[in-house]
N, C-alpha and C positions, 0 to 999 in steps of 0.2 A: 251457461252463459248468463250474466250478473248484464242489465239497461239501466243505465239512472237515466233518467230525464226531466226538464223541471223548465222552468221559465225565471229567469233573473228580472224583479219587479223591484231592485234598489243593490245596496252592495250586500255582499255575503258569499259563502261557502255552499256548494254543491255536496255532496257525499260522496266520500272517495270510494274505488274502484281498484281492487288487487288485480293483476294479472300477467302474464309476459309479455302480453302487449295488448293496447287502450284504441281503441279507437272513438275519438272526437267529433261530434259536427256542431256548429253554433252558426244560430242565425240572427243577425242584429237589425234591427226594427229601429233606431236610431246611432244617438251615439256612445259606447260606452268602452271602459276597457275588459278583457277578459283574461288572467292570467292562467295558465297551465303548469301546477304547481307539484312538486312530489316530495316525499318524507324518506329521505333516504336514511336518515339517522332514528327512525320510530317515533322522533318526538316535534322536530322541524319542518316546517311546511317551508319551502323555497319554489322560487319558480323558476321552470324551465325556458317560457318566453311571453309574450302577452299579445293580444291581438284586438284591434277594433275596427276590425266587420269580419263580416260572414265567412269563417273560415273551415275547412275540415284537415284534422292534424288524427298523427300515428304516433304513440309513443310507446319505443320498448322499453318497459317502465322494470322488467326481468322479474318481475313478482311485486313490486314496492309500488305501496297506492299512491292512485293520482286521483287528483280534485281539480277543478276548477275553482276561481276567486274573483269575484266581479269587483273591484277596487274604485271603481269612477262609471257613473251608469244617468243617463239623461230618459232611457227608454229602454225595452224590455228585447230581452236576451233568453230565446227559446233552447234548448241544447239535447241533446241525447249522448252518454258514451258509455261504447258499451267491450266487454272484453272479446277476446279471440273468440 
């Protein structure tokens, strides 16, 4: 069992997470957005959908890593996600 966990203190990239399925929690402490993004071609970061506030998301991602992408951030985004 692979936990990132990290806190978003401006925009950036989490470290992605292989698995067959992801599980998400993010807690927003103001306003920002948060995208949930996957590589399904090995070299493409796309997103699956984006979220601003506090949400917890399931993604069967079937082995192909997911990250998070904090794209627009006014205040601080704590997060954990961790595999099956």
């Amino acid at each position: 069992m692979a936990i990132v966990t990290g806190t978003f203190t401006g925009t950036g990239q989490s470290a992605a997470v292989t698995s067959g399925k992801v599980y998400i929690d993010m807690t927003f402490a103001g306003t920002a957005t948060v995208a949930v993004e996957w590589q399904l071609d090995g070299t493409n970061w796309r997103a699956i959908n984006s979220y601003t506030s506090s949400s917890q998301v399931i993604v069967e991602s079937g082995g192909i890593p997911v990250r998070l992408n904090c794209t627009a951030f006014t205040n601080n985004v704590t997060y954990a996600i961790r595999d099956k």
